[in-house]
Backbone as a chain_set.jsonl record, in Angstrom:
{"seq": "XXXXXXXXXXXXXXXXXXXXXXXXXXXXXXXXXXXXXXXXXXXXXXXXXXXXXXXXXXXXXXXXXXXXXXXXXXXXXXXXXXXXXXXXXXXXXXXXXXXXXXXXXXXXXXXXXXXXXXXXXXXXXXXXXXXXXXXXXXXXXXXXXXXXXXXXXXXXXXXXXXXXX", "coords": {"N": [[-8.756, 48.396, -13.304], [-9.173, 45.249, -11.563], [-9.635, 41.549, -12.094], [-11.699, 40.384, -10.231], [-11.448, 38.148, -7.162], [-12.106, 36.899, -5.424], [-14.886, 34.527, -5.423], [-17.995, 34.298, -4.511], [-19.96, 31.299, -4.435], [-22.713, 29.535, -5.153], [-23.414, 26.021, -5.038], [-23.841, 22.772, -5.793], [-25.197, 21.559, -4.227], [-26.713, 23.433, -2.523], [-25.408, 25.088, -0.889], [-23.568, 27.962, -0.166], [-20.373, 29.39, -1.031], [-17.463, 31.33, -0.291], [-15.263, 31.689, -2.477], [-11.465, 31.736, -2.809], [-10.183, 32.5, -5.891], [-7.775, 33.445, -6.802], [-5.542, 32.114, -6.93], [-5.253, 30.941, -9.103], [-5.07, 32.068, -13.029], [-6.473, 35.233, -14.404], [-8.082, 35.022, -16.525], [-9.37, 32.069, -16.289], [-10.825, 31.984, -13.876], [-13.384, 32.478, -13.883], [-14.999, 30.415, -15.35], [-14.292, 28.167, -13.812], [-15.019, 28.819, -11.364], [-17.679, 28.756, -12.591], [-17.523, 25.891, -12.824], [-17.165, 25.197, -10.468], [-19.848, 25.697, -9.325], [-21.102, 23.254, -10.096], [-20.766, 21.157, -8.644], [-20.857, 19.834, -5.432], [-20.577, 21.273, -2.406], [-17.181, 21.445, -0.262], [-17.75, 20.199, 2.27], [-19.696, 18.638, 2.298], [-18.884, 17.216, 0.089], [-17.37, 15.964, 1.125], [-18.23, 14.549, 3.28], [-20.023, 13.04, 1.958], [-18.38, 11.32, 0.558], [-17.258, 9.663, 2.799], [-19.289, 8.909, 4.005], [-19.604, 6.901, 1.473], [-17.179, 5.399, 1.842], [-17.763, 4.499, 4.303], [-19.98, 2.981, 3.791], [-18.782, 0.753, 1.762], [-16.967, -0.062, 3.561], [-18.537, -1.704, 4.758], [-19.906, -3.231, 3.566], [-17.468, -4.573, 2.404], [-16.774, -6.162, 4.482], [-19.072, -7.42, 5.181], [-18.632, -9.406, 2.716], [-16.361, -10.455, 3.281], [-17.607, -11.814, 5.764], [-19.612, -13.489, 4.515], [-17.456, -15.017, 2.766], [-15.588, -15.938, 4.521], [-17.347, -17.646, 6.11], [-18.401, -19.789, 4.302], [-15.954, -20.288, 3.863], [-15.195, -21.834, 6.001], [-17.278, -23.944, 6.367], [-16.678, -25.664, 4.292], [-13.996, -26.457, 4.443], [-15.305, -27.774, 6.938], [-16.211, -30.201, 5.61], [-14.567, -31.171, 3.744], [-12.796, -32.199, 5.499], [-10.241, -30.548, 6.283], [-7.681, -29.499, 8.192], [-7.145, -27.365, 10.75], [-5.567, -24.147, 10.549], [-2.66, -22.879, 11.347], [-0.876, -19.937, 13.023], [-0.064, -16.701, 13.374], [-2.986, -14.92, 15.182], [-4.484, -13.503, 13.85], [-4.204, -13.742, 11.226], [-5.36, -16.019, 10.148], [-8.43, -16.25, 9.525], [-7.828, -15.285, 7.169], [-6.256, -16.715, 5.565], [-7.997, -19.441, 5.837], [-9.608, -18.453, 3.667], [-7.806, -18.243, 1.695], [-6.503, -20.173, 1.27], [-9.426, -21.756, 0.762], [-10.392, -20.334, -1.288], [-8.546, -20.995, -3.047], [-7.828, -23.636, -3.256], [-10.63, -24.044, -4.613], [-9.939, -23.274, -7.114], [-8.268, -24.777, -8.29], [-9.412, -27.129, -8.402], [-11.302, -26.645, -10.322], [-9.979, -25.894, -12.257], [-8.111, -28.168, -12.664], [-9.67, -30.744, -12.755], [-12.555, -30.316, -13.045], [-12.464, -29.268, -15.655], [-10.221, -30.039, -16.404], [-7.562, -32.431, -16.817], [-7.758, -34.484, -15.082], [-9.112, -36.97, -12.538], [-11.014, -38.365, -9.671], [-9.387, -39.82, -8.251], [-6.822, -38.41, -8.751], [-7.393, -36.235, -8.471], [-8.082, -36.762, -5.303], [-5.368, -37.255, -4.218], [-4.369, -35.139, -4.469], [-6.029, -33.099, -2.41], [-5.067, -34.461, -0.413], [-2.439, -33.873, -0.143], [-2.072, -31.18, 0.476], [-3.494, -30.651, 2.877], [-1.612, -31.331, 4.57], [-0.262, -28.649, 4.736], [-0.241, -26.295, 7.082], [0.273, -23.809, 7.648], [-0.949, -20.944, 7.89], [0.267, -18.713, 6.78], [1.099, -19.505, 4.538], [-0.805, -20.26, 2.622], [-1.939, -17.609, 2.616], [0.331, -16.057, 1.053], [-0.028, -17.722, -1.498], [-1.926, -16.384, -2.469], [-2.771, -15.726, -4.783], [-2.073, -17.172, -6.943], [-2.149, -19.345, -9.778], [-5.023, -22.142, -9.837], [-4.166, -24.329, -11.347], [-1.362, -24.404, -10.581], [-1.401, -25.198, -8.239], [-0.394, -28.017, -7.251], [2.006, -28.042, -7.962], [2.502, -25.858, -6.165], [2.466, -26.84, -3.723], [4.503, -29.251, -3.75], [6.318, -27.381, -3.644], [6.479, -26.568, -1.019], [7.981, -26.092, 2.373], [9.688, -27.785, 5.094], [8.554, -25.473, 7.038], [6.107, -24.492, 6.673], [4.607, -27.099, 6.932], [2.311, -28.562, 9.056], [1.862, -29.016, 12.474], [1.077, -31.593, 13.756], [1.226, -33.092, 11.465], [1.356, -36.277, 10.606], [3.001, -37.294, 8.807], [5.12, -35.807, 8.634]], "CA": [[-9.632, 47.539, -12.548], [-8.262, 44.177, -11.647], [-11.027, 40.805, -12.356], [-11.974, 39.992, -9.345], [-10.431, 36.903, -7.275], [-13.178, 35.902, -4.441], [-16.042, 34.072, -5.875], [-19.827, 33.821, -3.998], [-20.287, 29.951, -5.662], [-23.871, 28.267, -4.922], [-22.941, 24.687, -5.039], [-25.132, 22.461, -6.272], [-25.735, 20.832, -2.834], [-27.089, 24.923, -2.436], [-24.436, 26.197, 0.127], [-22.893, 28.891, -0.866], [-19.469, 29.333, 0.1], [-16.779, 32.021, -1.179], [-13.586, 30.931, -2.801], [-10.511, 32.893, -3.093], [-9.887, 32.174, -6.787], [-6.495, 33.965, -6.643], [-4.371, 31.378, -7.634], [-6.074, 30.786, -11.178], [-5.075, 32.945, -13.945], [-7.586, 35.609, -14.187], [-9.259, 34.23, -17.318], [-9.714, 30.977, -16.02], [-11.668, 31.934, -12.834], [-15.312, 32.532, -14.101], [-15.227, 28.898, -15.284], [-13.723, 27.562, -12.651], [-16.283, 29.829, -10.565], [-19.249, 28.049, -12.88], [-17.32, 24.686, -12.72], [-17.616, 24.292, -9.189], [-20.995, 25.68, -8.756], [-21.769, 21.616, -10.62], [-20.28, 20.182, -7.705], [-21.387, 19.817, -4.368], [-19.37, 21.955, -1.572], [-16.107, 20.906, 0.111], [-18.003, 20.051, 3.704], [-21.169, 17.881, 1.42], [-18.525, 16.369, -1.117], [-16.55, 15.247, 2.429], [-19.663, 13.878, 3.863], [-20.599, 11.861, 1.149], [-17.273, 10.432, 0.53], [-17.39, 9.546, 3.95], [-20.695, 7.334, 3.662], [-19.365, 5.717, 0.548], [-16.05, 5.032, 2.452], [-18.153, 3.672, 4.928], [-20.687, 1.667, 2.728], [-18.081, -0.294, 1.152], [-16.447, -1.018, 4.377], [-19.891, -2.56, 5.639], [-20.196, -4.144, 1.852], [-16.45, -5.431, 2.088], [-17.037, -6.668, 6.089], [-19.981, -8.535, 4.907], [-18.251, -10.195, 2.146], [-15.621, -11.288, 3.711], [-18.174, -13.039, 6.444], [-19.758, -14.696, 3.703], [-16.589, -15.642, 2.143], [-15.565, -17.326, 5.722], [-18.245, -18.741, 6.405], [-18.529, -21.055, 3.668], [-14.248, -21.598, 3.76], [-15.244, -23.067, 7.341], [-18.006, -24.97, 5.577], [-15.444, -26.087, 3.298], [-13.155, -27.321, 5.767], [-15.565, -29.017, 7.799], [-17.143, -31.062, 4.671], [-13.702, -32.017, 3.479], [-11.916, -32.258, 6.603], [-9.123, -29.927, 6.394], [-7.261, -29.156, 9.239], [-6.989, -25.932, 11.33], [-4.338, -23.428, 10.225], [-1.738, -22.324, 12.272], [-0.056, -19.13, 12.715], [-1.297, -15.125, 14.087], [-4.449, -14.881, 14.71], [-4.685, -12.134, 12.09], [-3.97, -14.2, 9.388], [-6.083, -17.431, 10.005], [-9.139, -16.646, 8.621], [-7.341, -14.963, 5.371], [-5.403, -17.651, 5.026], [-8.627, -19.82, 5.648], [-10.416, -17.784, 3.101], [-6.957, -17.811, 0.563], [-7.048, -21.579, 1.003], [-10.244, -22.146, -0.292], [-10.65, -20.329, -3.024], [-7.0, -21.507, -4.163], [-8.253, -25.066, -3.76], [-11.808, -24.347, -5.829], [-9.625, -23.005, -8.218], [-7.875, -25.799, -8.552], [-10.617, -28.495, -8.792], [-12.446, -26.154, -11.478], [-8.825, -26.182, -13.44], [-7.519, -29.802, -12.763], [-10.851, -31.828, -12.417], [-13.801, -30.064, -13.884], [-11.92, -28.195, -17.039], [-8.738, -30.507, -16.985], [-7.61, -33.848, -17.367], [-7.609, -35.173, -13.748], [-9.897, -37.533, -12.293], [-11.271, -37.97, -8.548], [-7.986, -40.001, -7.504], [-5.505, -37.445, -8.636], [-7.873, -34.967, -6.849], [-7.741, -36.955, -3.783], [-3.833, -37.134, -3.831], [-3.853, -33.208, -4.247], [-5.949, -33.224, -1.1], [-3.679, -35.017, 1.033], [-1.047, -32.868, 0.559], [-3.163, -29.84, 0.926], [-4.105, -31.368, 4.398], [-0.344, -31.225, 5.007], [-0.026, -27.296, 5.197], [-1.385, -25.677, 7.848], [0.606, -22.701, 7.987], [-2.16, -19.753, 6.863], [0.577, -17.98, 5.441], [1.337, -19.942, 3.448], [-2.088, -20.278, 2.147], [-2.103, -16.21, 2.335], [1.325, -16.148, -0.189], [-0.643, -18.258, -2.761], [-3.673, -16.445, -2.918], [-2.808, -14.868, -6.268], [-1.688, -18.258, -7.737], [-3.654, -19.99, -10.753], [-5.258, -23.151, -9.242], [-3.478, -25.482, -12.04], [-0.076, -24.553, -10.132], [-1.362, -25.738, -7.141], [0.339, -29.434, -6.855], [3.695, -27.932, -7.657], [2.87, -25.14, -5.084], [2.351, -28.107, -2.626], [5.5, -29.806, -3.489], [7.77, -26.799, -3.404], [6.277, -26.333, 0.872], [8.863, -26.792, 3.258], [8.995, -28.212, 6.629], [8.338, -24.93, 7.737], [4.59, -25.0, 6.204], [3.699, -28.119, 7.143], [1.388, -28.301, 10.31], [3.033, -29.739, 13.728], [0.187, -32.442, 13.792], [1.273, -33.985, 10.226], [2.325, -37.673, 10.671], [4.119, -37.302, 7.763], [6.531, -34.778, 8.964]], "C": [[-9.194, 46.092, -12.765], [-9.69, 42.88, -11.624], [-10.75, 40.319, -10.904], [-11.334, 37.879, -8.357], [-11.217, 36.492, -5.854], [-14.614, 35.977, -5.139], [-17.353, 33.765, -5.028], [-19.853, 32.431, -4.956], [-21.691, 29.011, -4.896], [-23.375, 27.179, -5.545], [-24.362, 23.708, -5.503], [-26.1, 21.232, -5.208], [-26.429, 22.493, -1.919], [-26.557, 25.354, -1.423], [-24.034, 26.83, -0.347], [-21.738, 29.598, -0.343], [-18.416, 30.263, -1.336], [-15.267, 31.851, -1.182], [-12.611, 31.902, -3.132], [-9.435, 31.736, -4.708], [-8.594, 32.837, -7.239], [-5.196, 33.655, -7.449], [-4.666, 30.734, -8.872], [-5.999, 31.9, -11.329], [-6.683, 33.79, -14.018], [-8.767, 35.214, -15.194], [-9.6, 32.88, -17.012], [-10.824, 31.035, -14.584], [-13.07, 32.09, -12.901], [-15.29, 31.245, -14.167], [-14.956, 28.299, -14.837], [-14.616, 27.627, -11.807], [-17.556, 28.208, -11.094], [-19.083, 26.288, -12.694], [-17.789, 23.929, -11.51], [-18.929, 24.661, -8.452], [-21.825, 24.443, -9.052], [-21.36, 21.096, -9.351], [-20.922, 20.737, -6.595], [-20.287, 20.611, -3.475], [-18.325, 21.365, -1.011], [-17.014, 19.811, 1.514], [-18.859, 18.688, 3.095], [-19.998, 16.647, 0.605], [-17.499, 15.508, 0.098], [-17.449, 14.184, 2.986], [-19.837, 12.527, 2.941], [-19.476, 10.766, 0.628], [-16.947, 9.439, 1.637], [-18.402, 8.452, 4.164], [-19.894, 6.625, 2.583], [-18.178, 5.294, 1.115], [-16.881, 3.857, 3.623], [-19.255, 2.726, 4.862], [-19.684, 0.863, 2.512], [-17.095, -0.922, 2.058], [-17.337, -1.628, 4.965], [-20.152, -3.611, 4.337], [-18.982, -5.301, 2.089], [-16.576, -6.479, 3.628], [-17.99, -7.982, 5.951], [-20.011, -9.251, 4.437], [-17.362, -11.2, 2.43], [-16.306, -12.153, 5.149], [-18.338, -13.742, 5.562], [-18.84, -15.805, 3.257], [-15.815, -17.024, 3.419], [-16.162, -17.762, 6.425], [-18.293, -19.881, 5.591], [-16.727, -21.269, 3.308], [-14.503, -22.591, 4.93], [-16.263, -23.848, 6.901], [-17.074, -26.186, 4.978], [-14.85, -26.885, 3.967], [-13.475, -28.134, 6.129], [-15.992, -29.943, 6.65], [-15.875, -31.844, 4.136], [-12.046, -32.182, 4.59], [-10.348, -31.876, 6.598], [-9.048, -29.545, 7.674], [-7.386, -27.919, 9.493], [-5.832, -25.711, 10.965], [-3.946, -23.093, 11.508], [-1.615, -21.025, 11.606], [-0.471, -17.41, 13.508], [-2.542, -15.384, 13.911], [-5.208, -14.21, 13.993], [-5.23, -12.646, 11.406], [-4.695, -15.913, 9.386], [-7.165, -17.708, 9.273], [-9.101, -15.961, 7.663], [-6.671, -15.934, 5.342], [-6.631, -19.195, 5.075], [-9.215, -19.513, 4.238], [-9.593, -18.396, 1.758], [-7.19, -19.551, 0.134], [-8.147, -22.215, 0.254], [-10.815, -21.988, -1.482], [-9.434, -20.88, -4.036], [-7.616, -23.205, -4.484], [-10.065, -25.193, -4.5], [-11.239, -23.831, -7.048], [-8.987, -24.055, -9.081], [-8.381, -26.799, -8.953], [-10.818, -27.993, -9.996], [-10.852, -26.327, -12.484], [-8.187, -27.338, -14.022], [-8.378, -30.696, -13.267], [-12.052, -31.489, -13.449], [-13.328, -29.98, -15.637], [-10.892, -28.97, -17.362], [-9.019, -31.769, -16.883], [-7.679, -34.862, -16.156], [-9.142, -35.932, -13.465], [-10.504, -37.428, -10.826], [-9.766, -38.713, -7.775], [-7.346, -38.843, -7.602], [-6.143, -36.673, -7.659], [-7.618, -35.347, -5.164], [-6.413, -36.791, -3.322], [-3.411, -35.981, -3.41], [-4.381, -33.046, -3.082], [-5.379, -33.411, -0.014], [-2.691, -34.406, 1.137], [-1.37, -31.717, 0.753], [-3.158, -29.78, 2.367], [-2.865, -30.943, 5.46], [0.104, -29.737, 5.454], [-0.946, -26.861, 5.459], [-1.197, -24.446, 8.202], [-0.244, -21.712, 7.229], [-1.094, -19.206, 6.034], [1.256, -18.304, 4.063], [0.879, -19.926, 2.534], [-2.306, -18.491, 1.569], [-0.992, -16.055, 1.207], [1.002, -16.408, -1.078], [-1.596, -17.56, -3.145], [-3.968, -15.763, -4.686], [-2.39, -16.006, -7.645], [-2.576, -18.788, -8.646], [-3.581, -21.239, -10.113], [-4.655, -24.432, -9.894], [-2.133, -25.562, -11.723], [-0.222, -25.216, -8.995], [-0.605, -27.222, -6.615], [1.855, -28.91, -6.809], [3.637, -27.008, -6.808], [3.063, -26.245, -3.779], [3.685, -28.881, -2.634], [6.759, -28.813, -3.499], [7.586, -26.512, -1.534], [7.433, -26.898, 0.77], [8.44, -27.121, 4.448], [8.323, -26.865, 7.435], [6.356, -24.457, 7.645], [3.326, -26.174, 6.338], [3.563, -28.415, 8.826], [2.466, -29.46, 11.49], [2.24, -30.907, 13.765], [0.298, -33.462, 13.042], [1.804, -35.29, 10.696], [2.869, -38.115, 9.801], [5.52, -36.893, 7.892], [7.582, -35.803, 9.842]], "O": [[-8.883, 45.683, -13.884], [-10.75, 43.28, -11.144], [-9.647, 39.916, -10.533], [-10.993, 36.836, -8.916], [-10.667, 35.583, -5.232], [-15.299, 36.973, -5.372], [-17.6, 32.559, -5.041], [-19.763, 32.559, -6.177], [-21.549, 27.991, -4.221], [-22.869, 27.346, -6.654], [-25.557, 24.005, -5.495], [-27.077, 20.496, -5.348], [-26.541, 22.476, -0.693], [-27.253, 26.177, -0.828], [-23.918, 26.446, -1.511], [-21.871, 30.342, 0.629], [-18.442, 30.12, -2.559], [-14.407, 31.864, -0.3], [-12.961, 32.908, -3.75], [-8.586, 30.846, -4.667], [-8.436, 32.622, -8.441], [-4.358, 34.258, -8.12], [-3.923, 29.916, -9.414], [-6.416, 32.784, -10.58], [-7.763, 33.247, -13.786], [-9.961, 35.098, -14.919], [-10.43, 32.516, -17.845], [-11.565, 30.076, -14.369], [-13.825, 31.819, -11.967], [-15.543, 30.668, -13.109], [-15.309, 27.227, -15.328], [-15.12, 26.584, -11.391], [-18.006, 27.243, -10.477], [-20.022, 25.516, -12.498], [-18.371, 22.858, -11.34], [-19.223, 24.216, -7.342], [-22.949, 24.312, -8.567], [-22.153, 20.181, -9.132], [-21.465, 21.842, -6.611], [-19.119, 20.562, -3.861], [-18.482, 20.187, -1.332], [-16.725, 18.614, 1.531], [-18.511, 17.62, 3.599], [-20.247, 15.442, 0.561], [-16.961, 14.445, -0.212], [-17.15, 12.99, 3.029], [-19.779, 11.337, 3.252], [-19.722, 9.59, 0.358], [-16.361, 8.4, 1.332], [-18.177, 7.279, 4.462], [-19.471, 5.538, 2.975], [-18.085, 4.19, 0.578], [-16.615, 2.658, 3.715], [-19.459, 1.837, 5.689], [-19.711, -0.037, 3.352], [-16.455, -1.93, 1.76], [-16.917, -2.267, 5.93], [-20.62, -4.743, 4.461], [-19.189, -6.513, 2.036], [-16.377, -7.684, 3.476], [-17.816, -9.119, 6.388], [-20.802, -10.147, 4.731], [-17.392, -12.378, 2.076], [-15.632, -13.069, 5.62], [-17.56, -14.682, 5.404], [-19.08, -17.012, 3.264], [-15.614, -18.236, 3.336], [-15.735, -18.318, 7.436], [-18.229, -20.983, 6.136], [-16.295, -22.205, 2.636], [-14.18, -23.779, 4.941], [-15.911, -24.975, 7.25], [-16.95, -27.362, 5.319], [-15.205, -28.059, 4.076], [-12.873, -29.207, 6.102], [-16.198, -30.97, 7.297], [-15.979, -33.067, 4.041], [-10.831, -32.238, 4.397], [-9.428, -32.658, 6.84], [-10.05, -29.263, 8.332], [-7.738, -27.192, 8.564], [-4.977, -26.595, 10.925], [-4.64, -23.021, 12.522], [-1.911, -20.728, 10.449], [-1.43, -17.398, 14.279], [-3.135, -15.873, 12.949], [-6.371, -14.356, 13.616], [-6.337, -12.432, 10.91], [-4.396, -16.78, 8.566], [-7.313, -18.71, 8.574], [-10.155, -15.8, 7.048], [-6.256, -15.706, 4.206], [-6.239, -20.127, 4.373], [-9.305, -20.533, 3.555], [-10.231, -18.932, 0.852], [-7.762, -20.048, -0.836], [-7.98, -23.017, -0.665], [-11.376, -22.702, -2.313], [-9.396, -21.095, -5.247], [-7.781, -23.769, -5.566], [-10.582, -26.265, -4.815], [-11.935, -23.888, -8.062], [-9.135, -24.182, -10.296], [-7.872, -27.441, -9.871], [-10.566, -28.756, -10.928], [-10.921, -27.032, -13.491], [-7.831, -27.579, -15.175], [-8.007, -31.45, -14.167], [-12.411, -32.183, -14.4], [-13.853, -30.579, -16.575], [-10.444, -28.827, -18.5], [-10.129, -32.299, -16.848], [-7.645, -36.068, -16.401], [-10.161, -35.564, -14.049], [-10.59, -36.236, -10.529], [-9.184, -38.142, -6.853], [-7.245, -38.162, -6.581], [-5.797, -36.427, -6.503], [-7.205, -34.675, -4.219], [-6.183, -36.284, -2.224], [-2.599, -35.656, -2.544], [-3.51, -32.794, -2.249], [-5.223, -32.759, 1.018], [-2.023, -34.27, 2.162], [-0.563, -31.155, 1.493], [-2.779, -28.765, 2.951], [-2.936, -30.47, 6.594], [0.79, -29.618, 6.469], [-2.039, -26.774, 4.899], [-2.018, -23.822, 8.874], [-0.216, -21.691, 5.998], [-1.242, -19.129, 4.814], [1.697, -17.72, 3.073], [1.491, -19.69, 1.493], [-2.707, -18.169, 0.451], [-1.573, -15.876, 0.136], [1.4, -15.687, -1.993], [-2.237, -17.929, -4.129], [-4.946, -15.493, -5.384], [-2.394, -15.781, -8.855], [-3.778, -18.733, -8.386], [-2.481, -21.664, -9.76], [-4.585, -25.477, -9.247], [-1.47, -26.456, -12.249], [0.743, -25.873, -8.605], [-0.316, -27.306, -5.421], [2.698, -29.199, -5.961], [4.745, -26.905, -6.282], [4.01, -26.155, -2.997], [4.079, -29.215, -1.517], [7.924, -29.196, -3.4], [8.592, -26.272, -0.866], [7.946, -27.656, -0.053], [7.319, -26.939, 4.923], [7.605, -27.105, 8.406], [5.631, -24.186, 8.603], [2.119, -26.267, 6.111], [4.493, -28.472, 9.63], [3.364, -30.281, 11.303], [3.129, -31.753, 13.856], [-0.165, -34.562, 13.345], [2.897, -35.217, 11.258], [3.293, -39.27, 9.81], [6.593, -37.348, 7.495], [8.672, -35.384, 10.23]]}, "num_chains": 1, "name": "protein.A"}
């Protein structure tokens, strides 16, 4: 008599659905059996993955309004220019922009040795790149690199508008 190798398994979402335990050694299939009667069924444990997949894209959707809403705040209060570039990548590269430059204040200004001139100087050349992806490239940068990220830009970063260029 051979141990049996399709399981009846109430689930603990109470479907009850029968598994062909086959390919598990035969001592391993009772507990396997009782293992997955803790879990919820394949169809239930799909489902619900499924909502939390789509919670956290309504969670992440909503964050990232918040987050560009107050970069365009941002912008307008310290009169940064409009980015260039796809329209993809404008308001991530809006977004990358401003948290790179509050990282920066809170590292240079608040926490470091800078004053409100130097800050303003770092501004102005800030002002100068308008290319988002540029802004999108940095976004992983610590905010105390930011001046030398600003002086390694090239012309190809800095906005068509600049009257510097």
């Amino acid at each position: 008599m051979a141990v049996r190798t399709q399981w009846t398994v109430e689930h603990a979402c109470s479907h009850q659905v029968v598994h062909d335990l086959s390919k598990r050694p035969a001592d391993k299939r009772a507990g396997f059996a009782r293992w997955l009667a803790a879990k919820d069924c394949s169809e239930c444990w799909k489902a619900s993955r499924d909502a939390d997949t789509e919670s956290k894209e309504e969670w992440l959707a909503a964050k990232r309004a918040e987050e560009q809403q107050a970069a365009v705040e941002w912008a307008t209060k310290f009169d940064m220019p409009q980015l260039e570039g796809p329209e993809r990548a404008l308001d991530w590269g809006e977004r990358s922009r401003h948290q790179l430059m509050l990282s920066a204040h809170a590292a240079l200004v608040v926490e470091g040795p800078w004053d409100e001139a130097d800050w303003a100087e770092l501004e102005e050349k800030a002002r100068t790149i308008t290319r988002a992806g540029w802004w999108i490239d940095q976004r992983d940068a610590e905010g105390r690199d930011l001046l030398e990220l600003l002086d390694a830009a090239t012309e190809h970063d800095v906005g068509s508008e600049n009257p510097f260029r």
